[in-house]
N, C-alpha and C positions, 0 to 999 in steps of 0.2 A: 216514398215514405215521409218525405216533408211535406209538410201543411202548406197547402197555396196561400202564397200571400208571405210566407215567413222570412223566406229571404228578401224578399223587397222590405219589409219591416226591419230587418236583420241592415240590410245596405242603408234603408232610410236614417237609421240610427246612429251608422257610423259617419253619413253623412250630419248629423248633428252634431257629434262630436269634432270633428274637422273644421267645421262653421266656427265651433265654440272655439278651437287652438287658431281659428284665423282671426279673430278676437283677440285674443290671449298676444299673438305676436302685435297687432296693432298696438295693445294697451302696452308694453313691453319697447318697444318701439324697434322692434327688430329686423334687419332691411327685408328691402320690396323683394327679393327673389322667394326666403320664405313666408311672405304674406301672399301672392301668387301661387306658392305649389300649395299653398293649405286651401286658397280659394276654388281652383281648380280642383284640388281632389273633393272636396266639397259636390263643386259643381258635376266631377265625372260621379262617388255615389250617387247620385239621386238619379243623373238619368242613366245610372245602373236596374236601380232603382224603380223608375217606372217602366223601362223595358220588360222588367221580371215579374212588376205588376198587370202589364200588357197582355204578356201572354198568361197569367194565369185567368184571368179574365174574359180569355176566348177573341183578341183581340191580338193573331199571334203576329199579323201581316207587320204590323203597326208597331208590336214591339220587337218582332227580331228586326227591325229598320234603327229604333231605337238602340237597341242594343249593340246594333252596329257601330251607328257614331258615339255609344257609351265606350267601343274598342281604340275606335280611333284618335278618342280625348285621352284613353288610356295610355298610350302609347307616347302621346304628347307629354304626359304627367311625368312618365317615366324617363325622359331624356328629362323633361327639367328638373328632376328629381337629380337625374345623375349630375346636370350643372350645380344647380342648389349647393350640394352636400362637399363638393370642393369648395365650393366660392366660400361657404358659410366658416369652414376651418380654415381660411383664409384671414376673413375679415375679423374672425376672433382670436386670430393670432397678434393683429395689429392695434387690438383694445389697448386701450390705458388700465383699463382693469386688471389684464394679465401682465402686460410688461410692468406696471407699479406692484403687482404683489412678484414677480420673478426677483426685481430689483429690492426691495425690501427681505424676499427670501436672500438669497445670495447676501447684503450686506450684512445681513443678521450672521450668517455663518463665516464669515470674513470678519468678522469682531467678535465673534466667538474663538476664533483659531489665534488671532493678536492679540486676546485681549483677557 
């Protein structure tokens, strides 16, 4: 009951947007682990993407082969995903951004209680 072609448009597009947030971190300057998982997931929509296209196309050999190594990039995404999402609450625990507003929070309220 879906239109051929819809979900590879459907994958193509969120591969778009992925492309766009691996942009968005570059411009940000946000470390390489998540400029990587945005690349790659990028990189796994699309050849979601043309697997889905493949077979709707009558070209099914070619895309379930496709959509095979779209599983297997998948799988890859998803461990460095599970690395990523520590490491990244890691590295943002160690900002100057947060420990200067922690420290400016706290002395504010320590001079509120003395003062």
């Amino acid at each position: 009951a879906v239109d051929p072609g819809s979900v590879a448009l459907y994958l193509f597009m969120w591969g778009v947007f992925t492309f766009g947030m691996f942009f968005a971190t570059m411009k940000l300057r946000i470390h390489r682990c998540m400029q990587t998982l945005f690349i790659t997931l990028t990189i796994l929509f699309w050849i979601l993407a043309l697997g889905d296209l493949l077979k709707q196309t009558h070209h099914t050999e070619a895309g379930e082969v496709i959509a095979k190594i779209g599983g297997v990039e998948g799988i890859g995404v998803g461990l460095l995903a599970i690395y990523v999402c520590p490491s990244s609450f890691s590295a943002l625990s160690q900002s100057k951004i947060l420990t200067t507003l922690f420290i400016s929070f706290t002395k504010k309220t320590q001079t509120d209680e003395y003062g």
